[in-house]
C-alpha positions as CSV (number, residue, x, y, z in Angstrom):
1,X,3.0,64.2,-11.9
2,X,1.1,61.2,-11.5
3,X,2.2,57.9,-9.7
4,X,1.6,54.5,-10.7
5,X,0.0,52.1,-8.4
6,X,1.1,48.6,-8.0
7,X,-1.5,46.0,-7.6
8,X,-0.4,44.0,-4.6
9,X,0.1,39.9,-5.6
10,X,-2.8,37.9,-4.3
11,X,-2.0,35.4,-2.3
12,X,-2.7,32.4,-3.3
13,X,-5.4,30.0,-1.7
14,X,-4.6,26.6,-0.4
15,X,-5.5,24.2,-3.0
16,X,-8.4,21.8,-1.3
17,X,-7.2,18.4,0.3
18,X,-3.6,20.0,0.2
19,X,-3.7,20.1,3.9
20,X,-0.9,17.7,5.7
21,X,-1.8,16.0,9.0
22,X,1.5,17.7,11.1
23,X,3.3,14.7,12.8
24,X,2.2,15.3,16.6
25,X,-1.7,15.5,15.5
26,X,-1.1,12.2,13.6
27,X,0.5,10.6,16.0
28,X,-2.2,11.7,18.9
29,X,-4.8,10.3,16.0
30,X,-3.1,6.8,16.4
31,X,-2.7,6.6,20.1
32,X,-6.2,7.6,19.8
33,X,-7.2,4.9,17.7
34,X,-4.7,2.2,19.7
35,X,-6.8,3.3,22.9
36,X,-10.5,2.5,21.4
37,X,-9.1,-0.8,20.1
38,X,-8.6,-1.7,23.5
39,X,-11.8,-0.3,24.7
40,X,-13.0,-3.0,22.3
41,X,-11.1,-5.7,23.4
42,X,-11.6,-5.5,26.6
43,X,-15.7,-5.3,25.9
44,X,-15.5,-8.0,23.2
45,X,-12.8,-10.3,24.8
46,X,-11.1,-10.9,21.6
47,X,-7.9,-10.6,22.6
48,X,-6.6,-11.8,19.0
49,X,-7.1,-8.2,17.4
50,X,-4.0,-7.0,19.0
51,X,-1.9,-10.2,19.9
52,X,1.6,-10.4,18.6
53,X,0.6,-13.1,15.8
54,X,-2.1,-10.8,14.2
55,X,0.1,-8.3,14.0
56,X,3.3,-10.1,12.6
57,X,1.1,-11.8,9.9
58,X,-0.2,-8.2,8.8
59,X,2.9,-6.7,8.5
60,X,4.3,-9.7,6.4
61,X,0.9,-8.8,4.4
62,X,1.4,-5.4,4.3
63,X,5.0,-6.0,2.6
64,X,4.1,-6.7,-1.2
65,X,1.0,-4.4,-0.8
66,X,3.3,-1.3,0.9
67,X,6.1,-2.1,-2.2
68,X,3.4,-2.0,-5.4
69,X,2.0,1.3,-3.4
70,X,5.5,2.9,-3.5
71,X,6.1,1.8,-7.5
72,X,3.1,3.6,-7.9
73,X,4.3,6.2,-5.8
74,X,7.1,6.7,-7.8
75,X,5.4,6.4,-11.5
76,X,2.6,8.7,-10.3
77,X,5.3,11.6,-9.0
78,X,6.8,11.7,-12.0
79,X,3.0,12.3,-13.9
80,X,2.5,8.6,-15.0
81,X,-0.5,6.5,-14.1
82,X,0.7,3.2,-13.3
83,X,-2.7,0.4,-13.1
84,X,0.2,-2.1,-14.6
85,X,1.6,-2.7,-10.9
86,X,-0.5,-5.5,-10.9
87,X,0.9,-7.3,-13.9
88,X,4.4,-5.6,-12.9
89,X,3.8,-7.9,-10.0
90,X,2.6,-10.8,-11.4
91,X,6.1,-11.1,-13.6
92,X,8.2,-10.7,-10.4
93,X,6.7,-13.6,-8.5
94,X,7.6,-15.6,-11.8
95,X,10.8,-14.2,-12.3
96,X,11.8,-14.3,-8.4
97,X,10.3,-17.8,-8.4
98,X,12.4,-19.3,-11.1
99,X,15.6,-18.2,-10.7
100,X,15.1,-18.6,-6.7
101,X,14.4,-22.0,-7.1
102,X,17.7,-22.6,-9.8
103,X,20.2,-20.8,-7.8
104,X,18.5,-19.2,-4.1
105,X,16.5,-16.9,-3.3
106,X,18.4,-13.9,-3.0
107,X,19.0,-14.3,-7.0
108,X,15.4,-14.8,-6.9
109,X,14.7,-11.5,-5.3
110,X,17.2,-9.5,-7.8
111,X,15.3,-11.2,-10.9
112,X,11.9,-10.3,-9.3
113,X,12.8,-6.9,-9.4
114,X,14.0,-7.6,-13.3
115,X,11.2,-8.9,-14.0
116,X,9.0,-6.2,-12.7
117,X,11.0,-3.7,-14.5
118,X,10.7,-5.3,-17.9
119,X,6.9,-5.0,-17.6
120,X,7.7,-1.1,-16.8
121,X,9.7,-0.9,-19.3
122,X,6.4,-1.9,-22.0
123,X,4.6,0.1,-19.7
124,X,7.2,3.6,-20.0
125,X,7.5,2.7,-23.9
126,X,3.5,3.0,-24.4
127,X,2.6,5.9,-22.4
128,X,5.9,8.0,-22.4
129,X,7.2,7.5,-26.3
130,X,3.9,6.7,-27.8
131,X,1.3,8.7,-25.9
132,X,-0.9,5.5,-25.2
133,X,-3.5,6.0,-22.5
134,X,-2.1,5.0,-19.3
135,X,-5.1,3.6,-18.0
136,X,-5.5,1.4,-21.5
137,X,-1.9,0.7,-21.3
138,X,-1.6,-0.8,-17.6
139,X,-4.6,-3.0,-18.3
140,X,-3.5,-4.7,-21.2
141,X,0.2,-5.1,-19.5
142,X,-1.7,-7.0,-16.4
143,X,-3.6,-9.2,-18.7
144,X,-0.1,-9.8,-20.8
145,X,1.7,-10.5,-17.5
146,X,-1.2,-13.0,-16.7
147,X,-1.1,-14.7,-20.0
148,X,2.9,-15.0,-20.5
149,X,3.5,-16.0,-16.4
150,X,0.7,-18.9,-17.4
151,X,2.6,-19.5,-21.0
152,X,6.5,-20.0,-19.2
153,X,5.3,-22.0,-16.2
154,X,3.7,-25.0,-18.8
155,X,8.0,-25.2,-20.2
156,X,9.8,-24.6,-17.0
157,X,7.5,-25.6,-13.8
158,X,5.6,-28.8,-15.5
159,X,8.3,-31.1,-15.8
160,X,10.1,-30.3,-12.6
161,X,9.9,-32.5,-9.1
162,X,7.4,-30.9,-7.2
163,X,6.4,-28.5,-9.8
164,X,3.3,-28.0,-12.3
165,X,1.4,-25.4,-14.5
166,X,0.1,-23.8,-12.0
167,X,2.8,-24.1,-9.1
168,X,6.5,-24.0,-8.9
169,X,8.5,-26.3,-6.4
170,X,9.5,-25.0,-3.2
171,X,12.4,-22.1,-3.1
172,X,14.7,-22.2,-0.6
173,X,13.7,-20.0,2.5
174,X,15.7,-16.6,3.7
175,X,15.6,-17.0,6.6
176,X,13.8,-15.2,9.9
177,X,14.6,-13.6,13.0
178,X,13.6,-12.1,16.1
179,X,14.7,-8.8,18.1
180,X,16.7,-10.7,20.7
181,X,14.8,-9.9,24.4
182,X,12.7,-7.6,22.8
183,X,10.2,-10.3,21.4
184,X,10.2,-12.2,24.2
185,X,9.2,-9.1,26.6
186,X,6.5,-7.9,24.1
187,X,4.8,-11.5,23.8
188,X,4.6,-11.6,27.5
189,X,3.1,-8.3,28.2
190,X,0.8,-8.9,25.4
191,X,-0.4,-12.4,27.0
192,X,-1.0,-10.4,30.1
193,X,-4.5,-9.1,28.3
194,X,-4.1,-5.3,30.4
195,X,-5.8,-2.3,29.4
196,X,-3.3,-0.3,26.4
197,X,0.0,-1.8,27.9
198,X,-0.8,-5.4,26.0
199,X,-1.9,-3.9,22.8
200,X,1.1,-1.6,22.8
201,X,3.0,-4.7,23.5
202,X,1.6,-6.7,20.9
203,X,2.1,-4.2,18.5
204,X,5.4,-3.7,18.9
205,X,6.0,-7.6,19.3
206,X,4.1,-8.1,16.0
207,X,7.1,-5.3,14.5
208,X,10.2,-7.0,16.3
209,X,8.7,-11.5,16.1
210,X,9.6,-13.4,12.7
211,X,11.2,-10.7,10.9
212,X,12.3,-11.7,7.3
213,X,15.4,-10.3,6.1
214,X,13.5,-8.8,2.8
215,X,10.9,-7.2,5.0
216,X,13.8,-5.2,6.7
217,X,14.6,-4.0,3.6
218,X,11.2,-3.3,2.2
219,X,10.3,-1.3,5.5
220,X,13.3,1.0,5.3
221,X,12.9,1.8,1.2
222,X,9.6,3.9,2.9
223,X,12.0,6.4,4.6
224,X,14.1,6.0,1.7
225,X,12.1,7.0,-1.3
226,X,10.9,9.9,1.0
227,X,14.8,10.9,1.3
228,X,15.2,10.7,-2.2
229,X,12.2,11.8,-3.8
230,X,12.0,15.0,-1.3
231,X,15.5,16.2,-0.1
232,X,17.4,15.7,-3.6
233,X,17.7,17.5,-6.4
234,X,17.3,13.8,-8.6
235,X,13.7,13.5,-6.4
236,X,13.1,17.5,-7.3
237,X,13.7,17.2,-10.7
238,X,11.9,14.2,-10.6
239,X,8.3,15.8,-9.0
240,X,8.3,18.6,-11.3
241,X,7.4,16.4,-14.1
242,X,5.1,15.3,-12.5
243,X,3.5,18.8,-11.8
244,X,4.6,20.8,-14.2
245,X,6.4,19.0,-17.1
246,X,7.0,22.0,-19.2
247,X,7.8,24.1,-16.7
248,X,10.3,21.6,-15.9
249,X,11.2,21.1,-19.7
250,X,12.3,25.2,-19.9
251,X,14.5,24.5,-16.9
252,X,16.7,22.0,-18.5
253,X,15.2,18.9,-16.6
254,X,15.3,16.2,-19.8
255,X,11.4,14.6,-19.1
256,X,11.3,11.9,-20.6
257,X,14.7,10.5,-19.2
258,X,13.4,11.0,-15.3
259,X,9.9,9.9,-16.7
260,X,11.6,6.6,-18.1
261,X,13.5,6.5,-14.5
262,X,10.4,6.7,-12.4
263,X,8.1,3.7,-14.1
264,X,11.1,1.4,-14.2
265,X,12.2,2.2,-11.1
266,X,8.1,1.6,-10.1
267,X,8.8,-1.9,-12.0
268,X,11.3,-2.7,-9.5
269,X,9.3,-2.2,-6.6
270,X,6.3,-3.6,-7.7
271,X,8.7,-7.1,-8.8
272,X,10.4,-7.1,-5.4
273,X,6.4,-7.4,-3.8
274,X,5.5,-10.0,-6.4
275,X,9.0,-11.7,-5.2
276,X,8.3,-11.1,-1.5
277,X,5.3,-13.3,-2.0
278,X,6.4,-16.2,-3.9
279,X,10.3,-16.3,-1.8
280,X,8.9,-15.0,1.6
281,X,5.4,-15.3,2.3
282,X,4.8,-18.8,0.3
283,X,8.0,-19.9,-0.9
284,X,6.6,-21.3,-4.1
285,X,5.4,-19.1,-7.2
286,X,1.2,-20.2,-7.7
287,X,-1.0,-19.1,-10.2
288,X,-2.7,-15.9,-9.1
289,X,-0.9,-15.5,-6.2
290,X,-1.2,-11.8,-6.3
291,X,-4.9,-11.7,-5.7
292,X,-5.2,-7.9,-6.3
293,X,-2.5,-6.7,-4.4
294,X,-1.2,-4.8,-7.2
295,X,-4.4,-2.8,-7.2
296,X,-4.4,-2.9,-3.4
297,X,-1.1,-1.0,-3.6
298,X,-2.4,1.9,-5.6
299,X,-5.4,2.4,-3.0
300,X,-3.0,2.9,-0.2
301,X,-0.8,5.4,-2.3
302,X,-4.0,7.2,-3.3
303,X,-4.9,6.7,0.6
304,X,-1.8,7.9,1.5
305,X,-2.3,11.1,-0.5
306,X,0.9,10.4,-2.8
307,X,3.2,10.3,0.5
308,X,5.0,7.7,1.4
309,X,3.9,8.0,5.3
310,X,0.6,7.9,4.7
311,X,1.1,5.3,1.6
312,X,2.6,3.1,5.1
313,X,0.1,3.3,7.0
314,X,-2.7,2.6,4.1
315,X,-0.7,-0.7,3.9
316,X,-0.5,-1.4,6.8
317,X,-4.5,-1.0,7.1
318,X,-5.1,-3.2,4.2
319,X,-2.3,-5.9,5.2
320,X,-4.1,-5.9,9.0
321,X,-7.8,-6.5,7.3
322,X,-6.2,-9.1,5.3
323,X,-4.7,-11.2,8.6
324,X,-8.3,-11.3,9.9
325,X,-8.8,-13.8,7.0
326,X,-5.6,-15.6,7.5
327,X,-6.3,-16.5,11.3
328,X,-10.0,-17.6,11.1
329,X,-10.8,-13.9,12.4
330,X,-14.9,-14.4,12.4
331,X,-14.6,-13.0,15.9
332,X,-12.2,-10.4,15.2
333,X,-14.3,-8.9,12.8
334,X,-17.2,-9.2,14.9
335,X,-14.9,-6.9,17.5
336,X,-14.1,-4.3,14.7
337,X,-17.6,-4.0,13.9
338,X,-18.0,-2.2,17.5
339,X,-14.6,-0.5,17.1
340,X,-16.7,1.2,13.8
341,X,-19.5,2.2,15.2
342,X,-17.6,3.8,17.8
343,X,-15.7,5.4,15.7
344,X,-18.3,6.6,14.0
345,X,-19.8,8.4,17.2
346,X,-16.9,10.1,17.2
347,X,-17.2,11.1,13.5
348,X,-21.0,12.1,14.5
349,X,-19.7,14.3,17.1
350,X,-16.9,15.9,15.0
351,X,-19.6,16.9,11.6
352,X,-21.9,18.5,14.3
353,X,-19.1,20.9,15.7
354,X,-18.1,21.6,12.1
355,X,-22.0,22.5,11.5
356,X,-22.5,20.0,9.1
357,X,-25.6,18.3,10.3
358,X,-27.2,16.6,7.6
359,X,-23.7,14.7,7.7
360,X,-23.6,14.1,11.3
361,X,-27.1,12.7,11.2
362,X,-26.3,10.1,8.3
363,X,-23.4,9.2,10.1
364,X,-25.1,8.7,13.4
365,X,-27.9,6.7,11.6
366,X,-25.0,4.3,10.5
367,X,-23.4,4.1,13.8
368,X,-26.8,3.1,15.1
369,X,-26.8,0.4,12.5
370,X,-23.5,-1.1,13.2
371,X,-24.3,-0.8,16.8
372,X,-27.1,-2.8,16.5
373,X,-25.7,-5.3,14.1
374,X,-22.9,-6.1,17.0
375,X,-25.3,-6.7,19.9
376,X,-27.4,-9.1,17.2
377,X,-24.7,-11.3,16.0
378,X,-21.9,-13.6,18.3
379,X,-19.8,-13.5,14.9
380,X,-19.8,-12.4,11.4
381,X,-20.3,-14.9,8.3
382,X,-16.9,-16.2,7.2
383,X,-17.2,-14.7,3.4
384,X,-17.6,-11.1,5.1
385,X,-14.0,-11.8,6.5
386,X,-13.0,-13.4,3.3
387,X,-14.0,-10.0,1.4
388,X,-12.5,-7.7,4.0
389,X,-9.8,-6.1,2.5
390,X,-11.6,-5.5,-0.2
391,X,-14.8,-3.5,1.5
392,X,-11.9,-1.7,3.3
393,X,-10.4,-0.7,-0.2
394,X,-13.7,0.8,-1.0
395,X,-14.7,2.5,1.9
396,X,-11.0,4.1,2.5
397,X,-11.4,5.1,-1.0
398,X,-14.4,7.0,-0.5
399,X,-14.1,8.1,2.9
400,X,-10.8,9.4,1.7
401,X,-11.6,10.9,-1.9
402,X,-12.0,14.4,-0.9
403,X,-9.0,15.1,1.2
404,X,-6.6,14.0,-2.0
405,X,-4.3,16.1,-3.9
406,X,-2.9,14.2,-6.9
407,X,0.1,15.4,-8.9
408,X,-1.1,18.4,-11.6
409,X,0.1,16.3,-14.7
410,X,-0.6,13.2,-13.5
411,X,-2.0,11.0,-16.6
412,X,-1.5,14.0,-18.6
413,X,0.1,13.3,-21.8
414,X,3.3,15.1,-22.5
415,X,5.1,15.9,-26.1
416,X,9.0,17.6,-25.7
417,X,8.5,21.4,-26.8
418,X,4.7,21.5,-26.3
419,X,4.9,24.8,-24.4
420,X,6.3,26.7,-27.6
């Protein structure tokens, strides 16, 4: 009689860069970070890097980048590459420009998000139906975008009081508001220049001082899309064709329908930032007023590791960098430099206790190096500020590149039956 043996299942190995931050150790990695800030301040004397106005400017900042970082988000889930936020963008500060300035903004904000989901709709239609390369396909929609934003605003903004080719007249305002007591408290603490309790302050007083209601609303679609995307079975259905799209197919989920669903629900997002910024942060539509934000937005979802916590705080980082250029932050920068090379000791010290030395030296070599370019300079040149966000972009980007874990099909392109 002879017996048959079972091979016992392997188990499976933790795909690298899968690994999550757990709440509590990303939390104690931002206190950390809130404490060395004030180190810095405190040494430097520029107070501005955490006063109540910095803040409140990047978190207006952070807005449009944070919405065209969750429309990517969304595409990307569902296995489409989506470089068209920019131009998705670009057609919702048209859009939310002129019909805010016919009949208010709030009409203005809904035809943004039209407007961005028109350009997803091209986008969807390219790289879903026809199999286009997504990559090919979101460049030429941000150079179409471009071109027919340009073409409209020389019939509808040229002949208009106030108005031009390259500038719409001004929209009517939404409105702000403040936390009642709350803002007030903060901006006094914050004033007080103490160790950790006036940052704290002025961080939360930068959260709760000259709150637009739109930035309300684009702060609580993070949690949201979260919701949605990861406790329904719409969000399920959703992420598996983004991993697995036949897998999904021999299941019963219809691909292409959630597919479609994804990029124009990306659209809308990505036209509610480009709204945000011609309604909210400008209140007239200009000619290339995004600046890059749509491509912005897809660093901080990349940053954020395809989560929409992380993609938060990516924005956030991005919007904060870009505020140092918006309030003449020469000496602001000139503080961050030391807040770098600090934490870059602290990088030093963390390669060497994982044994990687040859690391730990480079990155002590460029700790010495920023060290020593802080105790050279009283202030930084004023186009170093100016390109910021965008050495920021790169360097979060690289820093970041192997800890990522991008959806399995992501880009991949997908034909109904294919796994027959």
């Amino acid at each position: 009689m002879t017996t048959a043996t079972v091979a016992k299942p392997k188990a499976q190995q933790p795909v690298k860069g899968g690994r999550r931050l757990s709440l509590p150790v990303l939390l104690l990695v931002i206190a950390g970070v809130l404490v060395l800030t004030s180190v810095v301040r405190m040494i430097s004397g520029a107070n501005g890097i955490t006063s109540t106005g910095q803040v409140s400017t990047a978190l207006r900042l952070a807005v449009p980048i944070g919405l065209a970082g969750l429309g990517g988000l969304w595409s990307e889930r569902s296995g489409v590459v989506n470089i068209g936020l920019e131009g998705m963008m670009i057609l919702g500060t048209w859009f939310g420009a002129w019909a805010g300035y016919q009949w208010g903004p709030w009409t203005g904000v809904v035809f943004g998000i039209i407007g961005g989901a028109l350009g997803a709709v091209l986008h969807a239609v390219a790289t879903i139906t026809f199999n286009v390369n997504h990559i090919v396909s979101g460049v030429a929609l941000n150079i179409l975008a471009l071109g027919a934003t340009r073409y409209l605003s020389k019939f509808t903004f040229d002949d208009v009081p106030q108005g031009s080719s390259k500038q719409s007249p001004p929209i009517e305002s939404l409105g702000s508001f403040d936390i009642p007591g709350l803002s007030g408290a903060m901006d006094t603490l914050n004033q007080k220049h103490w160790f950790l309790v006036s940052d704290l302050a002025g961080l939360i007083g930068g959260l709760v001082t000259d709150l637009s209601p739109l930035t309300v609303v684009a702060v609580a679609l993070v949690p949201a899309s979260w919701w949605v995307l990861w406790r329904t079975a719409f969000g399920l259905r959703l992420r598996s064709c983004g991993e697995n799209p036949v897998a999904a197919e021999s299941l019963g989920v219809n691909v292409y329908k959630y597919k479609y669903l994804a990029v124009i629900i990306s659209g809308g997002f990505a036209g509610l930032g480009g709204a945000f910024l011609s309604i909210v942060a400008s209140n007239v539509y200009l000619d290339g007023q995004t600046a890059g934000r749509g491509y912005i937005g897809l660093a901080a979802m990349i940053f954020g590791n395809w989560m929409p916590g992380g993609l938060a705080l990516g924005a956030g980082l991005f919007g904060y960098t870009d505020s140092l250029n918006l309030r003449g932050g020469t000496t602001n920068v000139h503080a961050l430099i030391l807040l770098l090379a600090i934490l870059l000791v602290v990088g030093t010290v963390y390669l060497a206790w994982r044994k990687k030395y040859v690391p730990a030296v480079i990155t002590a070599v460029v700790s010495a190096l920023m060290f020593l370019w802080y105790v050279d300079t009283n202030e930084v040149p004023k186009q170093l500020v100016s390109a910021t966000p965008y050495i920021v972009t790169l360097l979060v980007l690289s820093l970041s590149a192997q800890h990522l874990r991008m959806p399995k099909a992501d880009g991949l392109p997908y034909r109904k039956g294919q796994g027959k």
